[in-house]
C-alpha positions in Angstrom: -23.6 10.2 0.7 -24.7 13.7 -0.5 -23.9 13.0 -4.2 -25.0 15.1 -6.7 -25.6 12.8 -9.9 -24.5 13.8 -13.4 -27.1 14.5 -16.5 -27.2 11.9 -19.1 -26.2 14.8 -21.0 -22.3 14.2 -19.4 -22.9 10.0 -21.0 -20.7 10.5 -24.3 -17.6 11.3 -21.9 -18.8 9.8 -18.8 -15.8 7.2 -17.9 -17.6 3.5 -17.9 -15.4 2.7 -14.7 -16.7 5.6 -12.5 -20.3 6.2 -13.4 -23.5 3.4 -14.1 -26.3 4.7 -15.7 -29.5 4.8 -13.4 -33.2 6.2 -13.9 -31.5 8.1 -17.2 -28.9 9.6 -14.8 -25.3 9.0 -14.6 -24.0 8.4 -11.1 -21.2 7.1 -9.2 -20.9 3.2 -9.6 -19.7 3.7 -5.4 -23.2 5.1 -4.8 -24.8 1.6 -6.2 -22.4 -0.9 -4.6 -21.2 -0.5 -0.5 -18.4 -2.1 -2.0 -17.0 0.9 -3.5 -13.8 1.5 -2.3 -12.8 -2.1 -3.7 -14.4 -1.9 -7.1 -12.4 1.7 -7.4 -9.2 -0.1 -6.0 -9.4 -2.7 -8.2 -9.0 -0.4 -11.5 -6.4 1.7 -10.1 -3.3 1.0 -8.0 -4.1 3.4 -6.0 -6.9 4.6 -3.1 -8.8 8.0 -4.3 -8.7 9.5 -0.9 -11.4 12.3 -2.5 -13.8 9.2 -3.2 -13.8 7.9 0.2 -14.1 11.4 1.8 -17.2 12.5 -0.2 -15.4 14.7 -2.1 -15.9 13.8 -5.1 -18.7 16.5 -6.0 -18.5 19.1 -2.6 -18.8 22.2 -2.6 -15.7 24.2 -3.0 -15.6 24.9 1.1 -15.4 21.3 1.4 -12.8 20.7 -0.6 -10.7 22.6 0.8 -10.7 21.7 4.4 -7.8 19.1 4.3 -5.0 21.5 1.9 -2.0 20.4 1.3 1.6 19.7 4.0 3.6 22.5 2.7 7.1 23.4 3.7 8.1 20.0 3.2 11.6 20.5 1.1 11.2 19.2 -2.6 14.2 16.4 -3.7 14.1 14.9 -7.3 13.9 11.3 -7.0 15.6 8.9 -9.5 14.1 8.5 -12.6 15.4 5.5 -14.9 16.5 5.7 -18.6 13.9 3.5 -19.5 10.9 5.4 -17.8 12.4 8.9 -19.8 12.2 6.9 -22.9 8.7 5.8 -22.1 7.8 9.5 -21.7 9.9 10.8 -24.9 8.3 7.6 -27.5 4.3 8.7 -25.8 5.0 12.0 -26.0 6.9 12.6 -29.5 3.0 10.6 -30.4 1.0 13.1 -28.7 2.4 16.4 -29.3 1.3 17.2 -32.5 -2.5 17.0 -30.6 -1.4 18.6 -27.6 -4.8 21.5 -28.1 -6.9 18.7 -28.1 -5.9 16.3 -25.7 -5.1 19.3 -23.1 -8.9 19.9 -23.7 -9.8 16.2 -23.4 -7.5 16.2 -19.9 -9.0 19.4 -18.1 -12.9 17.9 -19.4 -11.7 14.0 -17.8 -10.7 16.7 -14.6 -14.1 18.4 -14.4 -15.9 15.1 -15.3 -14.9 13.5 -11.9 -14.8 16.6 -10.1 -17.2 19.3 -10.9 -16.5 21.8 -7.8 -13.3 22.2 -9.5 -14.6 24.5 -12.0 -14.5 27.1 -9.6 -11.1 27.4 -8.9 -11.7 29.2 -12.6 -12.7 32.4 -12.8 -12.9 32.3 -16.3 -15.2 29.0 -16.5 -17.7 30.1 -13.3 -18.4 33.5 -15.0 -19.6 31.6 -18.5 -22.3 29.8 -19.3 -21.0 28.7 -22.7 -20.1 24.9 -22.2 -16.8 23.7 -21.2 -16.1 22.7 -24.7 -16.7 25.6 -26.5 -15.1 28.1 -23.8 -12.6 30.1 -25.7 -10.6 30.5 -22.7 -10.3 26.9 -21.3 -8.7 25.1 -24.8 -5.3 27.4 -24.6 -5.0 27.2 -21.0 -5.4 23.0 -21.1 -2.7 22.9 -23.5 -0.5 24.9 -21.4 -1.1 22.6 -18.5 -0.7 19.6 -20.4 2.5 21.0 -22.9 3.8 21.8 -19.1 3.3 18.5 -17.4 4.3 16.7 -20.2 7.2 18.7 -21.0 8.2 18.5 -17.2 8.3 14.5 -17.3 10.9 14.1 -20.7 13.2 16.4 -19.3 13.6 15.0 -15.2 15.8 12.2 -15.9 18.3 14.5 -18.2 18.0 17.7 -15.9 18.2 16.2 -12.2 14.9 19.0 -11.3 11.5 19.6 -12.1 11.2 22.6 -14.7 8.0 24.2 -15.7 8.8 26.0 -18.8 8.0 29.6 -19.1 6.7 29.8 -15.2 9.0 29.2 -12.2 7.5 26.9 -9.3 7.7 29.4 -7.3 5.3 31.6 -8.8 3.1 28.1 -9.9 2.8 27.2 -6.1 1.5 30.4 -5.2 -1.0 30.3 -7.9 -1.9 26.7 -6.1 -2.1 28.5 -3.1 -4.2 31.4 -3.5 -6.8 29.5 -5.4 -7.1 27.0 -2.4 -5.7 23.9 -4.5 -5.6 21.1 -2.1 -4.4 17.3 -2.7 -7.3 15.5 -3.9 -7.2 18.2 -6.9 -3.6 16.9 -7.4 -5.3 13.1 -7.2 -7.7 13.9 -9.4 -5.5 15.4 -11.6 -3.2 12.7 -12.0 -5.6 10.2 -12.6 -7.6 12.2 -15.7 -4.0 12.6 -17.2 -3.3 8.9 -16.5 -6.8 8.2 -18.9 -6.0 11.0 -21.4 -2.2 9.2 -22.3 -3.7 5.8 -22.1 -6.5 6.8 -24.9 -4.2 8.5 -26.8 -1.7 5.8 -27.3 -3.3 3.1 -27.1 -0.7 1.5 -28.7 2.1 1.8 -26.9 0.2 2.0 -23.0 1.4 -0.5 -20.3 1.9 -0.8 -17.3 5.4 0.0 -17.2 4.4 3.4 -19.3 1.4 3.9 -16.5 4.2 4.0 -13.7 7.0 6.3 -15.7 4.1 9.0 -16.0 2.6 8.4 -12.8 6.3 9.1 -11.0 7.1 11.9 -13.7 3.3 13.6 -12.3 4.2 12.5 -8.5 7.2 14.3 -8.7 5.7 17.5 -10.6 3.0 17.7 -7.8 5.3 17.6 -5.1 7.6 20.2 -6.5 4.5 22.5 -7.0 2.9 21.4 -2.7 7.0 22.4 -1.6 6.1 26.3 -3.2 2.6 26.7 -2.3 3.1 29.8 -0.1 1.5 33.2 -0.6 4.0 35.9 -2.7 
């Protein structure tokens, strides 16, 4: 595998179950075991197709050779009254931090996936770190308010809404930038970690699920409008 390992300067927010630290670098526990694909499946319930392709850290070009099935018609499946009042109880806790932990949730994204700094315009022409970008902070929170806000309202509304932008609009913004599934898998998974560490308290597996379908069905609303203006 052509795997480009992460600094130890990446160790305060590298995530334990991903990365090993060897020679002073950080680098992908699958590059150290030929068992990877088990050790990965054995922490998440389900297979990180981006892992097992090499995408992980590819270049942009490579990343985008797969895309995404559009044109596939978009149908809200049913979400329970107890997985909306798993979303509602996490989410009335995290709101208040929504700045930050939209920043901690697009850093967990960039962590696992560097190339996907590029689809940024605003992050590839800065060399100020990721942190202290005065761009990426307001556009996190967006993202996450967005996701977030999408998931408490499914069950009540029968459809995915987006807020202030109109799927329409968002899956053309997917499209031009070349946004392809394993960014959706990736995704997923770093807002999985950034609800589990911020409720602590109240995570299981029940709660893992009721976000995973609320995201699952955000995604696929966004793949069904991924078609140029």
């Amino acid at each position: 595998m052509n795997l480009t390992a992460i600094t130890s300067s990446s160790s305060s927010r590298a995530n334990p179950m991903l990365f090993s630290n060897a020679g002073g670098k950080l680098v992908p526990k699958f590059c150290l075991n030929k068992n990877y694909g088990s050790i990965l499946m054995h922490h998440q319930s389900w297979e990180f197709s981006w892992v097992k392709r090499n995408l992980v850290f590819a270049a942009p070009k490579s990343i985008s050779k797969k895309g995404v099935k559009r044109g596939v018609e978009f149908k809200v499946r049913a979400f329970s009254p107890e997985q909306e009042a798993l979303v509602v109880k996490s989410w009335n806790s995290m709101k208040k931090n929504a700045g930050e932990l939209g920043l901690k949730f697009f850093l967990r994204i960039f962590e696992i996936a560097p190339s996907a700094k590029k689809l940024f315009t605003f992050l590839t022409d800065s060399d100020i770190p990721l942190e202290q970008n005065p761009k990426l902070k307001p556009h996190a929170m967006t993202v996450f308010v967005m996701t977030c806000e999408s998931a408490i309202q499914l069950r009540k509304t029968g459809k995915v809404a987006v807020g202030e932008s109109n799927l329409k609009d968002l899956g053309a913004t997917h499209f031009k930038y070349g946004v392809v599934d394993e960014h959706f898998e990736v995704t997923k998974y770093a807002l999985l970690e950034t609800i589990k560490e911020a409720v602590p308290e109240l995570w299981s597996p029940e709660m893992k699920n009721a976000w995973g379908e609320a995201y699952d069905q955000l995604a696929a609303a966004i793949k069904s409008e991924m078609n140029p203006l």
